[in-house]
TIMAR-62586 format. One line per 5 residues: number of its first residue (from 1); their letters; for each residue x negated, y, z negated of N, C-alpha, C. Coordinates in steps of 0.2 Angstrom, whole numbers, plus 2048, in hexadecimal, padded with zeros to 3 digits. Each point is the difference from the previous one (the first is absolute). Last residue first. Layout:
<sites>
NUM = a = X,Y,Z,X,Y,Z,X,Y,Z | ...;
</sites>
This chain:
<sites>
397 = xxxxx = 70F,57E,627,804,7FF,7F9,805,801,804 | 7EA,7F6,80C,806,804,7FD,803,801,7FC | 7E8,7F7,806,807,7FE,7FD,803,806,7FD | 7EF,804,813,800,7FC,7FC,806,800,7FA | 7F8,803,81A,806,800,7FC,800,7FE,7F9;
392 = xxxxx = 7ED,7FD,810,802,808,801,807,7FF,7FD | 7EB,7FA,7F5,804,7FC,802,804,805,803 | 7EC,804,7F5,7FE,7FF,806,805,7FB,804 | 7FF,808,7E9,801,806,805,800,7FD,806 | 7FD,7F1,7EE,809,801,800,7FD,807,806;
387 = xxxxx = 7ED,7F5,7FD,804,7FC,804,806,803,800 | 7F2,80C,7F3,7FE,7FF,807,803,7FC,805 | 806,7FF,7E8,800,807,802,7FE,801,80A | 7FB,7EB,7F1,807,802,802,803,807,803 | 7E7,7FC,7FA,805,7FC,804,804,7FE,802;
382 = xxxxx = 7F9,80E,7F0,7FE,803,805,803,7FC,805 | 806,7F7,7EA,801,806,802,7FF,804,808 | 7F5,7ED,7F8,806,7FE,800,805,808,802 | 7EA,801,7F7,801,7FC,809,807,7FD,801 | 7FB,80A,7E9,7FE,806,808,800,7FB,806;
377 = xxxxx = 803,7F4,7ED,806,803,801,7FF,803,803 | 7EF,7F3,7FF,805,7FC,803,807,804,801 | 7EC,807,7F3,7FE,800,807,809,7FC,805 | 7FF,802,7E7,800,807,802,800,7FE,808 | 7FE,7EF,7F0,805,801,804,801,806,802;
372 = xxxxx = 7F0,7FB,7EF,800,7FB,809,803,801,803 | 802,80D,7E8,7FB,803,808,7FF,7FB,807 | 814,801,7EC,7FA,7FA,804,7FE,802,806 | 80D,80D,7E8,7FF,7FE,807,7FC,7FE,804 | 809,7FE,7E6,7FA,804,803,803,7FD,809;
367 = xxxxx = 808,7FF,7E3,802,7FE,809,7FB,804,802 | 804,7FF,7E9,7FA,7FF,803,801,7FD,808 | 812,805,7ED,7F9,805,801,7FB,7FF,802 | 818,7FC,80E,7FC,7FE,7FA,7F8,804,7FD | 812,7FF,815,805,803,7FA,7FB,7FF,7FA;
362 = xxxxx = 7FB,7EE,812,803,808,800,804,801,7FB | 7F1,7EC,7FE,805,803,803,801,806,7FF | 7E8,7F2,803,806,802,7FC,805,803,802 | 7F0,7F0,80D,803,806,800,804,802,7FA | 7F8,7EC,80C,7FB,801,7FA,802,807,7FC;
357 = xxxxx = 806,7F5,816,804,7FD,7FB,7FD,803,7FA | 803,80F,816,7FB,7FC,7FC,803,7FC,7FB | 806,815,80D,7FC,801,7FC,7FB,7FC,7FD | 810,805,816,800,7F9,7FD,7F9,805,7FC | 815,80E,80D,7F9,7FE,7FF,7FE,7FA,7FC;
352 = xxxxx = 818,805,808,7FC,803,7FB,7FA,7FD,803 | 815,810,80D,7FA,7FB,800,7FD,7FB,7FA | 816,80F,80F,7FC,801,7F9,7FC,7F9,7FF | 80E,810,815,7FC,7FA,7FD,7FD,801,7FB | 812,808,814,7FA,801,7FE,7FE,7FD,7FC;
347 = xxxxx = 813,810,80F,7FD,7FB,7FF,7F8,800,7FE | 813,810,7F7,7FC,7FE,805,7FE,7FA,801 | 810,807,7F0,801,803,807,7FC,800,806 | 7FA,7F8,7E9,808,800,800,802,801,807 | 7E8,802,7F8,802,7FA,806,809,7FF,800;
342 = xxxxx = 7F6,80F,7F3,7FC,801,802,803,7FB,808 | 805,7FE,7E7,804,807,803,7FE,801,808 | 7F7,7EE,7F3,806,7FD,801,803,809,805 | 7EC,800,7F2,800,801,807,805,7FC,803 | 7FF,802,7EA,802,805,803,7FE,800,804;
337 = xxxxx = 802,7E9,7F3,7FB,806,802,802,805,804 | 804,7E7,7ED,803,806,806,7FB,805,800 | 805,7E2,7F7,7FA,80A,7FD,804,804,807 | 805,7E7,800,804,804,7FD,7FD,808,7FC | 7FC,7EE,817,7FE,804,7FA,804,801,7FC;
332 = xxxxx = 804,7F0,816,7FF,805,7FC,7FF,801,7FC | 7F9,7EA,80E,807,804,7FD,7FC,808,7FD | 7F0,7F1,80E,807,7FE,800,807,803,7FD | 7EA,80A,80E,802,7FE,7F9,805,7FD,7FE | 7EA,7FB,813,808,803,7FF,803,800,7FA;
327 = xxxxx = 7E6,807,809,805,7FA,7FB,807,803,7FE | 7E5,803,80F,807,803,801,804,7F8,7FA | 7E9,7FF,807,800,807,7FB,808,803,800 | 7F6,7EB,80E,801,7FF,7F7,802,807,7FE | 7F9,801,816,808,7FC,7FF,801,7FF,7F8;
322 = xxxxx = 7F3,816,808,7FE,7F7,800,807,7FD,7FE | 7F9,818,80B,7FD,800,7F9,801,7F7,7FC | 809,806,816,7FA,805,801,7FF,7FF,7F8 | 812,7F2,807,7FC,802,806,7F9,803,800 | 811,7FC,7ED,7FD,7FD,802,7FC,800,808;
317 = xxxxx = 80A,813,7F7,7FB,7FC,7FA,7FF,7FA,802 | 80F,80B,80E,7FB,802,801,7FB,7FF,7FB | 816,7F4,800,7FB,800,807,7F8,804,801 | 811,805,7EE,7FE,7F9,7FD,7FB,7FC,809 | 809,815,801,7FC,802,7FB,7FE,7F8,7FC;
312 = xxxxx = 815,803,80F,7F7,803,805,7FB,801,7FC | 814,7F9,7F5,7FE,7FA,804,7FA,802,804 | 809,80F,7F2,7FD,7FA,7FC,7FF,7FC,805 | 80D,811,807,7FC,804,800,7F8,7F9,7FA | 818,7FB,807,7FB,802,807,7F9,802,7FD;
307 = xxxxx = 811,7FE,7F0,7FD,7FC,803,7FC,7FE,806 | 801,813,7EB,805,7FD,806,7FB,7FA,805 | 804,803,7E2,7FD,802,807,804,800,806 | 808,80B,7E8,802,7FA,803,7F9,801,808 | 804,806,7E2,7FB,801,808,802,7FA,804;
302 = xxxxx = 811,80C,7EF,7FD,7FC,801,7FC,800,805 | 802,814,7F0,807,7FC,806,7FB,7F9,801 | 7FD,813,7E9,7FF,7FD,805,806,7FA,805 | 805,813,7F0,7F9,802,802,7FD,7FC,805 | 819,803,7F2,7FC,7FB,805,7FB,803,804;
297 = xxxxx = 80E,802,7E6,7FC,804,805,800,7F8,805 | 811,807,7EA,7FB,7FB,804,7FF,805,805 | 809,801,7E7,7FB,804,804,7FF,7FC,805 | 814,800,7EC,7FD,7FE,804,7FB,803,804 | 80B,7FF,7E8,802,803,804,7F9,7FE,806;
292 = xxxxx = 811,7FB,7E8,7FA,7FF,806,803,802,804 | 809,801,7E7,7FE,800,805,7FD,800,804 | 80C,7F4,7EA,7FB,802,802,800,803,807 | 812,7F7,7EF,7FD,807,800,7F8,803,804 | 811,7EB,809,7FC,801,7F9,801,807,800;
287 = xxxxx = 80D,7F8,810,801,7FE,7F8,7FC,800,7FC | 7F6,7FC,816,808,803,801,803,7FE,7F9 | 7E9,7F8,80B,800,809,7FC,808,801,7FD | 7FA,7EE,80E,7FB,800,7FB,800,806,7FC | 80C,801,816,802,7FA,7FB,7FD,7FE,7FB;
282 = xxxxx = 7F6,811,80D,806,803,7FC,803,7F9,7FD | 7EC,7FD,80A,7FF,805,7FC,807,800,7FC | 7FF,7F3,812,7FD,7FD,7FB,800,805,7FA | 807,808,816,804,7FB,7FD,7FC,7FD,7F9 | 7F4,80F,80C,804,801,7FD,804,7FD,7FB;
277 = xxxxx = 7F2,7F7,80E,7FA,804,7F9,809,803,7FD | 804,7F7,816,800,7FB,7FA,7FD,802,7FA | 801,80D,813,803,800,7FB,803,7FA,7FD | 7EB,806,809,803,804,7FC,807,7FF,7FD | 7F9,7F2,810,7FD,7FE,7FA,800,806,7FD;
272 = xxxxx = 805,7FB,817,804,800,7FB,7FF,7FF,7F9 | 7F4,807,816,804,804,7FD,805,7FC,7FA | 7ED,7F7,806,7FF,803,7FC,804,805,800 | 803,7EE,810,7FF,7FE,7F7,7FE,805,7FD | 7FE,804,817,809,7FC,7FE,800,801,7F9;
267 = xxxxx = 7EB,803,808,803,807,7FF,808,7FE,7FE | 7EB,7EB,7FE,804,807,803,805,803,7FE | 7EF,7F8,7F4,7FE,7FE,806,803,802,804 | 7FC,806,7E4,804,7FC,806,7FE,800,806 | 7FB,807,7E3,800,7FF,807,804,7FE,804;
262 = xxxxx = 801,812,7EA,801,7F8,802,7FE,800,808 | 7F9,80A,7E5,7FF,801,808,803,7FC,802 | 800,80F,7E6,7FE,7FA,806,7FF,801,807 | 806,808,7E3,7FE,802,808,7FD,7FA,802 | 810,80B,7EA,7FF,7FA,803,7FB,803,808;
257 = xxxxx = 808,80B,7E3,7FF,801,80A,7FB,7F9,802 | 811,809,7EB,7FB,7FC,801,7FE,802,808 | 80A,80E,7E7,7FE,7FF,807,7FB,7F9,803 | 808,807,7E9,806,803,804,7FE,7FF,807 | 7FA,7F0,7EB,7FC,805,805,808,803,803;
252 = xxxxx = 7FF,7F4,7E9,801,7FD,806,7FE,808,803 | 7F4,7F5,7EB,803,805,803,803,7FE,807 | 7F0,7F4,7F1,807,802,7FD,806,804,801 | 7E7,7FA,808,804,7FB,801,807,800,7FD | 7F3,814,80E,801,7FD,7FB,802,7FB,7FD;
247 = xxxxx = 800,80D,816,7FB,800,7FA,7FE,7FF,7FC | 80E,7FE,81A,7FF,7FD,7F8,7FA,804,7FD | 800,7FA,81B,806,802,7FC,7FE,7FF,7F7 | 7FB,7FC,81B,7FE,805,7FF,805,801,7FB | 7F6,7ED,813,805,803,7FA,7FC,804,7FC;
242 = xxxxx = 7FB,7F5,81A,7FE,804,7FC,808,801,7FA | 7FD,7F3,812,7FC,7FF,800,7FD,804,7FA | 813,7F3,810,7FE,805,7FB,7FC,7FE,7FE | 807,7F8,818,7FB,800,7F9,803,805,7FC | 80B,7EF,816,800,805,7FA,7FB,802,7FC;
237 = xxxxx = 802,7F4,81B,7FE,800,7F8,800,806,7FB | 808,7F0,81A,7FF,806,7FB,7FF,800,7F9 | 800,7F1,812,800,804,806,802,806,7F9 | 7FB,7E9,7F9,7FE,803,802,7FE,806,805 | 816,7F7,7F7,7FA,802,7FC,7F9,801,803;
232 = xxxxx = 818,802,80B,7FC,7FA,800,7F7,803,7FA | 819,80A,7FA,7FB,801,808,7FB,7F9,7FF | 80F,809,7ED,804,803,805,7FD,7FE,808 | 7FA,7F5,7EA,808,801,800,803,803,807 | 7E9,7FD,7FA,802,7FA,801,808,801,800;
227 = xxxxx = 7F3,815,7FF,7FE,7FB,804,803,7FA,802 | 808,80D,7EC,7FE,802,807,7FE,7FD,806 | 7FE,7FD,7E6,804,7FC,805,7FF,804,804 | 7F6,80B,7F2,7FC,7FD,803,804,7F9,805 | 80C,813,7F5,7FC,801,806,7FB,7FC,800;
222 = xxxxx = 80D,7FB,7EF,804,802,805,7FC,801,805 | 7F4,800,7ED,801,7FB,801,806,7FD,805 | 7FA,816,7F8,7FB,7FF,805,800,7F6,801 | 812,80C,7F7,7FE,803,805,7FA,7FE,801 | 804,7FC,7ED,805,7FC,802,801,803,808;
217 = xxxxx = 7F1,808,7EF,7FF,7FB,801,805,7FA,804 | 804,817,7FB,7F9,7FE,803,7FF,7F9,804 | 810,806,7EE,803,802,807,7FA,7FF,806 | 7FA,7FE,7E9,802,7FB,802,804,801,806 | 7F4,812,7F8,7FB,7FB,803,804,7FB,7FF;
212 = xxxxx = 80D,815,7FA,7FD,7FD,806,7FB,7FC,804 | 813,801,7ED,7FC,7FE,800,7FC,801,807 | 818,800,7F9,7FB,805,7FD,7FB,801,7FF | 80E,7EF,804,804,802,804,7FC,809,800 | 7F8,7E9,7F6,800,7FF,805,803,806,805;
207 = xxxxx = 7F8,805,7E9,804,7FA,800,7FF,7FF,809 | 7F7,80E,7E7,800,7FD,807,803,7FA,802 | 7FA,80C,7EB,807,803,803,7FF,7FE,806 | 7EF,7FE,7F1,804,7FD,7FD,806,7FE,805 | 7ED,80F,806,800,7F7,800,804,7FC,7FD;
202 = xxxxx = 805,81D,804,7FD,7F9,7FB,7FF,7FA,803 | 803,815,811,803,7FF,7FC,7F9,7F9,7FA | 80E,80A,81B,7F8,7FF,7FD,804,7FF,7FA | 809,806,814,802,805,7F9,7F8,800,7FF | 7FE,7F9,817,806,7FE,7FB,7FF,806,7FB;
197 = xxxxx = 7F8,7F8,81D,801,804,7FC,804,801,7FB | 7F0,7F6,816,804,7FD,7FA,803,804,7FA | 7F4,801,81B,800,801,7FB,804,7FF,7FB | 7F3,7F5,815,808,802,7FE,7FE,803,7F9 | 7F2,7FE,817,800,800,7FB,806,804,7FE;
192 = xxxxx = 7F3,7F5,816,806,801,7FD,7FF,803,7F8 | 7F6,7F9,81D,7FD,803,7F9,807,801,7FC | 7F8,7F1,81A,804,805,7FC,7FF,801,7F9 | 7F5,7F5,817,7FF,802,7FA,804,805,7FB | 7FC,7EC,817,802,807,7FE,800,800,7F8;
187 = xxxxx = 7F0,7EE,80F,808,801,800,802,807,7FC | 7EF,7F4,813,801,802,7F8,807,803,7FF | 7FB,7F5,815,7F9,7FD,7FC,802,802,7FA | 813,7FB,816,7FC,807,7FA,7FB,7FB,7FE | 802,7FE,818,805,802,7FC,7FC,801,7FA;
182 = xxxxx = 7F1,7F3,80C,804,805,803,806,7FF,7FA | 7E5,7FE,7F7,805,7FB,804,804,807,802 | 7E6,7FB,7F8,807,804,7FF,804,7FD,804 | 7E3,802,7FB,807,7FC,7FF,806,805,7FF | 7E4,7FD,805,805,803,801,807,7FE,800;
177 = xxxxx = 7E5,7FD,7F5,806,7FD,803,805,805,802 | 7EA,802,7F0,800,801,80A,805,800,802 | 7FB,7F0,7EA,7FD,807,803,800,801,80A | 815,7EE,7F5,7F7,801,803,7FF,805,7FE | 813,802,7F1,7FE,7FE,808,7FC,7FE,801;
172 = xxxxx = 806,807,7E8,802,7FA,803,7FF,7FE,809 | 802,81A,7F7,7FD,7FA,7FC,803,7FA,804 | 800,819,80B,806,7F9,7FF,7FB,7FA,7FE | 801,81C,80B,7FE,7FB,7FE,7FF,7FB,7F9 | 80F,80D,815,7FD,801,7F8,7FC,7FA,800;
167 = xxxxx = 808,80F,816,7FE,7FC,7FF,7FF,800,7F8 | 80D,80D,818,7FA,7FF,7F9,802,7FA,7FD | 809,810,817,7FC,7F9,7FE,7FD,801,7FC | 812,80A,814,800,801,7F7,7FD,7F9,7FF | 808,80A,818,7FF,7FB,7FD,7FF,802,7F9;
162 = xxxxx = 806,80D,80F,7FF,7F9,808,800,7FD,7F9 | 804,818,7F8,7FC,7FB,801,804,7FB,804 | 802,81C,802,804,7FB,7FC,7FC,7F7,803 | 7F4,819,802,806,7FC,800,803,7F9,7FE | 805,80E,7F9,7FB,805,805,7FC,7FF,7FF;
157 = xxxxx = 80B,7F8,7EB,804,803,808,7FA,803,804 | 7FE,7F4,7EB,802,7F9,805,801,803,807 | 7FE,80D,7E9,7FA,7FD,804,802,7FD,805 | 811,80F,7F1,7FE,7FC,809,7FB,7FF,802 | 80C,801,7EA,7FC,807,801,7FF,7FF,809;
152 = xxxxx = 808,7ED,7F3,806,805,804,7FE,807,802 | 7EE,7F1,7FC,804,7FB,804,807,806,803 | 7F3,803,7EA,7FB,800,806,804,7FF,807 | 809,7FA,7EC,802,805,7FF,7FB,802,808 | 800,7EA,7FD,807,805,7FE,7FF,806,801;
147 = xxxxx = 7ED,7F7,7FA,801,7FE,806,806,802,803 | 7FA,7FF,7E9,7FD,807,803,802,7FF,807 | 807,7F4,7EB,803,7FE,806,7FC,807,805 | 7FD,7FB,7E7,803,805,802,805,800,807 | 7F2,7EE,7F4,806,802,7FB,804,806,804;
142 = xxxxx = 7E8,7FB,80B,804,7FE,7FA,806,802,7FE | 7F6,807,814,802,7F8,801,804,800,7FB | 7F3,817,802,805,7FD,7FD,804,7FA,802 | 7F0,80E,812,7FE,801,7F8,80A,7FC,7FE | 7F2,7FB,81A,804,802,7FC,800,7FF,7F6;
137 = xxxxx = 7F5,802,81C,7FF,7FE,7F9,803,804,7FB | 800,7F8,81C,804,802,7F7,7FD,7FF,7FD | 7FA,805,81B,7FE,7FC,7F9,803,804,7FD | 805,7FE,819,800,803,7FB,7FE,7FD,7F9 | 7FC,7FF,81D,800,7FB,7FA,801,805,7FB;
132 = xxxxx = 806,802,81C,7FD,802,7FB,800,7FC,7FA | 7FB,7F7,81C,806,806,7FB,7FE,802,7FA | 7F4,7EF,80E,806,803,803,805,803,7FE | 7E3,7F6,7FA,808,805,7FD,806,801,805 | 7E9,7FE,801,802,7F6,803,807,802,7FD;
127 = xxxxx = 7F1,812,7FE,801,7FE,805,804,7FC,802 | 7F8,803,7EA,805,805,802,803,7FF,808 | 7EE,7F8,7EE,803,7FB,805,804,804,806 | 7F6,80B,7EB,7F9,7FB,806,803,7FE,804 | 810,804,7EE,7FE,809,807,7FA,7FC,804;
122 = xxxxx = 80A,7EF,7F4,804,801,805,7FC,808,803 | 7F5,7F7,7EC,800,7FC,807,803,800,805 | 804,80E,7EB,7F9,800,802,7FE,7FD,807 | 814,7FC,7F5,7FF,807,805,7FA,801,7FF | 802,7ED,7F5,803,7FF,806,7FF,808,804;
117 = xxxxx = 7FA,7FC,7E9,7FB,7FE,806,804,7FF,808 | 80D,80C,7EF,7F8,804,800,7FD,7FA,806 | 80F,7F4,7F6,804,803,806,7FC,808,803 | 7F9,7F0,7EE,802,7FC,807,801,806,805 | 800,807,7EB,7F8,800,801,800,7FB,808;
112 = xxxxx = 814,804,7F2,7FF,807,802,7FB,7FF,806 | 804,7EA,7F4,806,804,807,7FC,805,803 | 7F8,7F9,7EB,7FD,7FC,808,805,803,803 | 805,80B,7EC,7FA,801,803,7FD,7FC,806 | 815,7F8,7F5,7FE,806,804,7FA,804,803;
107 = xxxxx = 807,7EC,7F0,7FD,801,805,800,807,806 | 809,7FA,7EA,804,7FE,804,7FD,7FF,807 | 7F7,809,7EC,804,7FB,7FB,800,7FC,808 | 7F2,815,7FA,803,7FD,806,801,7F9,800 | 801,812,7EB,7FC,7FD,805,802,7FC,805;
102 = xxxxx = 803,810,7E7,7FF,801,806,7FD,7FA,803 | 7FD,803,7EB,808,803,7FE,802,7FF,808 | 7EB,80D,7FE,802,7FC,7F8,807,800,804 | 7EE,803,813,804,803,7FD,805,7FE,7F9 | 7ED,7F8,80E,7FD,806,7FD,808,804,7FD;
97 = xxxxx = 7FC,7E2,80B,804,808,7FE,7FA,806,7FC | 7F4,7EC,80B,805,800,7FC,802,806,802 | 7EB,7F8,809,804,806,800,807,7FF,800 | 7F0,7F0,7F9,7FE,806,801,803,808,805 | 80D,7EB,7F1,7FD,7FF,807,7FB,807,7FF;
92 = xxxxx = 80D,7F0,7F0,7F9,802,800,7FF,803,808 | 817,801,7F4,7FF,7FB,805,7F7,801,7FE | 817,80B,7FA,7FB,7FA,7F9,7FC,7FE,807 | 812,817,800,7FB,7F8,802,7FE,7FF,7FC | 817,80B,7FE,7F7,801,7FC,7FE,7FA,802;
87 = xxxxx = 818,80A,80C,7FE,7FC,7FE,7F6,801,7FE | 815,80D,80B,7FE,800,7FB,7FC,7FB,7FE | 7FF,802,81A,804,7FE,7FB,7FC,803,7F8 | 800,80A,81D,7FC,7FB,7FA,804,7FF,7FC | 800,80A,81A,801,801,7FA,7FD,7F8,7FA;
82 = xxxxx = 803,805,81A,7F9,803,7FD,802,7FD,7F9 | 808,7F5,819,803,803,7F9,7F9,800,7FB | 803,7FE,81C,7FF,7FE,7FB,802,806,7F9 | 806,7F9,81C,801,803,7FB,7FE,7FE,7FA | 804,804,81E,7FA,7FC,7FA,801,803,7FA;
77 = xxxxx = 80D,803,81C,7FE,801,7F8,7FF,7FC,7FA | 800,804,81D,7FF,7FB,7FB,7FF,803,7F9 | 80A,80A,819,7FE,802,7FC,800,7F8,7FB | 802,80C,81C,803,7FA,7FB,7FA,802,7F9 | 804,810,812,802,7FA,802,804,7FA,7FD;
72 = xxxxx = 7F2,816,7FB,804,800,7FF,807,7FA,802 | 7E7,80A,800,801,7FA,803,806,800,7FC | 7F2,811,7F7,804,802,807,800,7F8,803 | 7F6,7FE,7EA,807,804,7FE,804,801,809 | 7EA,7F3,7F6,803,7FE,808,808,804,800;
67 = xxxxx = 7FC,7FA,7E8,7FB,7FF,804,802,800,807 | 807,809,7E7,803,800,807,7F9,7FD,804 | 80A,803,7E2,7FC,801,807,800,7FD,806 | 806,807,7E4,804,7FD,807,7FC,802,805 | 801,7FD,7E5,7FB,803,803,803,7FE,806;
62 = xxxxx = 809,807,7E9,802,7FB,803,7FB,802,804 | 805,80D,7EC,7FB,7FB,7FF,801,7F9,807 | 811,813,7FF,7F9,804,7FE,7F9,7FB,800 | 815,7FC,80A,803,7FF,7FA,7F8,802,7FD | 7FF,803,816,808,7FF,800,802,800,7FA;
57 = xxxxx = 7E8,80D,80B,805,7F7,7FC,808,801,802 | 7EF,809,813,801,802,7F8,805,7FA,7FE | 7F1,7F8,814,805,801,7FD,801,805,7F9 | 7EA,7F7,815,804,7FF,7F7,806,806,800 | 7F3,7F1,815,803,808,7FD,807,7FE,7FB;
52 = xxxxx = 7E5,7F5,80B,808,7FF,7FE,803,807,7FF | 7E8,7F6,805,803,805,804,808,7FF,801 | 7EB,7FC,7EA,803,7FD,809,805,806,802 | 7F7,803,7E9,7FC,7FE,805,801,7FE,806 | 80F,805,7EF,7FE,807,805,7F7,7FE,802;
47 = xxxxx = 80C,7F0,7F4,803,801,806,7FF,806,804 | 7F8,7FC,7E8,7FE,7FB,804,803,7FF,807 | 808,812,7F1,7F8,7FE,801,7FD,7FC,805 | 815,7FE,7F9,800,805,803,7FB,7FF,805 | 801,7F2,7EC,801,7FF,80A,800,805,802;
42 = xxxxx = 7FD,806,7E9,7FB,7FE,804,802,7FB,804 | 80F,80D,7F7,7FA,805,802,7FC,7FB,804 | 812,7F5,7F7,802,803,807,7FA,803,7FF | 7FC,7FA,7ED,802,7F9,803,800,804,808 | 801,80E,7EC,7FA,7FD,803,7FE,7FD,806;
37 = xxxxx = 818,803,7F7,7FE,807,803,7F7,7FD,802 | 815,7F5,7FB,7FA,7FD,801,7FE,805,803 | 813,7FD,7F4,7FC,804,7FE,7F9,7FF,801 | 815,7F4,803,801,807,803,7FB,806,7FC | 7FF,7E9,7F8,806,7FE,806,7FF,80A,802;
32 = xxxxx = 7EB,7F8,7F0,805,7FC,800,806,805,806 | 7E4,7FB,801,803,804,7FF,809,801,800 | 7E2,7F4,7FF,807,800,802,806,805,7FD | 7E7,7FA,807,801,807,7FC,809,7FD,803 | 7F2,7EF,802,7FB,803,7F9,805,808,7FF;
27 = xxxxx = 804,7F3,813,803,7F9,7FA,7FC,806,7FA | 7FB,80A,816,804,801,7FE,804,7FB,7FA | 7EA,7FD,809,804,809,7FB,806,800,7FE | 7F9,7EC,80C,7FE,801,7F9,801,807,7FD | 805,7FD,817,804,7F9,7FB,800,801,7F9;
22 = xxxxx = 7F2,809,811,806,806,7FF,802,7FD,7FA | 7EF,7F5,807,7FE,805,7F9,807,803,801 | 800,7F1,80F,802,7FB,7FB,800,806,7F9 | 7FD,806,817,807,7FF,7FE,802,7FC,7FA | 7EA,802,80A,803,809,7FE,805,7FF,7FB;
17 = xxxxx = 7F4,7EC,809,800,803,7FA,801,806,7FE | 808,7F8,817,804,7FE,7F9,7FD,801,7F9 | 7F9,807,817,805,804,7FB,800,7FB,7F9 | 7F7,7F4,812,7FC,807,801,800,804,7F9 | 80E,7EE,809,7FA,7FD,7FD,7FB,807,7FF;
12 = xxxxx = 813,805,80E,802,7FF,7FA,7FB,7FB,7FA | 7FA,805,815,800,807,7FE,804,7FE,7F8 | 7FD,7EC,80E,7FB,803,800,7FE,808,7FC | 813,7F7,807,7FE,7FA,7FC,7F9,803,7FC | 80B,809,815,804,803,7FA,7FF,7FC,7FA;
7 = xxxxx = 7F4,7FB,812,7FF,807,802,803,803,7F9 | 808,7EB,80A,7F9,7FE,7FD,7FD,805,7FC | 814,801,809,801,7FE,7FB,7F9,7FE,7FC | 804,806,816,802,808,7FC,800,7FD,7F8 | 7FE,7EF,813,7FA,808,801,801,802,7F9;
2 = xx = 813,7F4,804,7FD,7FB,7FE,7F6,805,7FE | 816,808,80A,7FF,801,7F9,7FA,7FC,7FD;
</sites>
């Protein structure tokens, strides 16, 4: 590997201004959760330059590709997420958003643009391959959970992955860094909104038993216990995050609606918290004239890694890209990602890339992804790719 690494350092020094313009087209024409119709056109594009074999979609906007498809042996699949957030850049960058209203809040665009440079490198490489590589590029991360739905369509089948491997990238790290730990890294992501329903009436004629923003209020101050009443704090967190009620300061509203999210870490704990949303609901409800009524979803699972699969990837960052570039991460996240759905069943790994102490936060309107870190994520990728083929039993499920 030691040869092959000179060879593979070399081509990926070659590409990376490629893979940096990809970076920027794609941060300049973002495109929100199931409607990156542009977005797939152009990897498409960019893949029907190598010797892959591209997939019809699965969910119209997703792009799936096969490299080394007849080595049927053992298989590594690679997954980046396209999509983009409602959010109006404010950044000065020369190739800001072109879309009003639209931008790549979360860095996705360096994912997509990684993982373009890696099948770039692994078709060059394809040889040193003992089996096949499938690249995900998956539309809807956000809000939607695209990866879920992807997942039950059967990307994962035929054939079924040796391993599952992506990467975010992650303010606060070295630039470059690869961090993660075994067992979970992020924790699951469930959605809720209760809705509240009265007569209404005069400001005069309000009272506590009539009223549905003070039922509101007594519910969301119930559900913020949670955490400390039911489970060690922080292994879970309640947000509401949106109220929706009232028009007038004289008038009681007929409708309030409450929306939020709560996290957790594991799956024990998050079956029992629906029905604590109940319980709280109805005992704060019982004997008034006000009605609620509940909507909880669970779009996200926790992303649990496996640990075989973190320990050969903490060995092969430092062995071949430098003993500083690998950082263990001590506890877990509280953000969630749909590629939780991905390594549910298979063995496999979720990474964050190090952005940088100088990095604005994700989710913001001037997060921008740290072109330094592009070369460190394609060689980390290839890699591990290389090494996990060339293992003759690699981690069973």
């Amino acid at each position: 590997m030691r040869h092959d690494l000179i060879e593979i350092e070399k081509f990926v020094d070659e590409i990376l201004p490629q893979v940096v313009e990809i970076r920027h087209h794609i941060h300049a024409n973002p495109e929100l959760s199931l409607k990156e119709y542009n977005t797939s056109k152009f990897i498409r594009k960019q893949l029907s330059e190598i010797n892959v074999n591209i997939l019809p979609p699965f969910l119209e906007t997703d792009v799936i590709a096969i490299l080394n498809e007849s080595k049927v042996n053992k298989n590594i699949t690679l997954r980046a997420d396209i999509d983009a957030l409602p959010i109006q850049e404010k950044s000065t960058l020369s190739y800001s958003s072109n879309n009003n209203g639209i931008m790549h809040a979360c860095g996705h665009d360096g994912h997509t643009a990684i993982l373009l440079g890696t099948a770039f490198v692994l078709n060059k490489f394809k040889d040193l391959l003992d089996g096949s590589v499938r690249f995900v590029f998956q539309p809807g991360e956000e809000v939607v959970a695209g990866g879920r739905d992807l997942v039950k369509k059967g990307i994962l089948e035929n054939p079924e992955p040796n391993a599952v491997l992506a990467f975010h990238g992650w303010p606060g790290y070295p630039i470059g860094s690869i961090c993660s730990r075994p067992g979970t890294l992020m924790a699951a992501a469930d959605v809720f909104k209760i809705t509240l329903t009265a007569e209404g009436g005069h400001g005069s004629k309000s009272n506590l038993k009539n009223n549905p923003i003070f039922i509101a209020s007594e519910i969301i101050k119930e559900l913020s216990l949670i955490p400390t009443k039911h489970f060690s704090s922080e292994k879970v967190v309640v947000s509401v995050s949106k109220i929706i009620g009232g028009s007038n300061p004289n008038v009681i509203p007929t409708k309030v609606i409450l929306e939020g999210s709560v996290r957790y870490l594991e799956k024990v704990e998050g079956e029992k918290i629906p029905g604590l949303f109940e319980d709280i609901i109805h005992k704060t409800s019982i004997g008034t004239n006000v009605n609620c009524e509940l909507e909880y979803q669970r779009p996200y699972i926790p992303t649990v890694n496996n640990s075989e699969v973190i320990s050969t990837c903490k060995k092969i960052v430092k062995e071949y890209i430098g003993e500083k570039d690998w950082i263990d991460i001590e506890a877990p996240v509280m953000t969630s990602e749909d590629f939780s759905y991905y390594i549910d069943e298979n063995p496999g790994a979720m990474f964050f890339l190090g952005m940088g102490d100088e990095s604005e936060l994700l989710h913001t309107d001037r997060y921008n992804f740290n072109d330094e870190a592009i070369k460190n994520g394609i060689l980390f990728l290839v890699i591990s790719t290389v090494e996990f083929l060339s293992k003759a039993d690699i981690f069973n499920k």
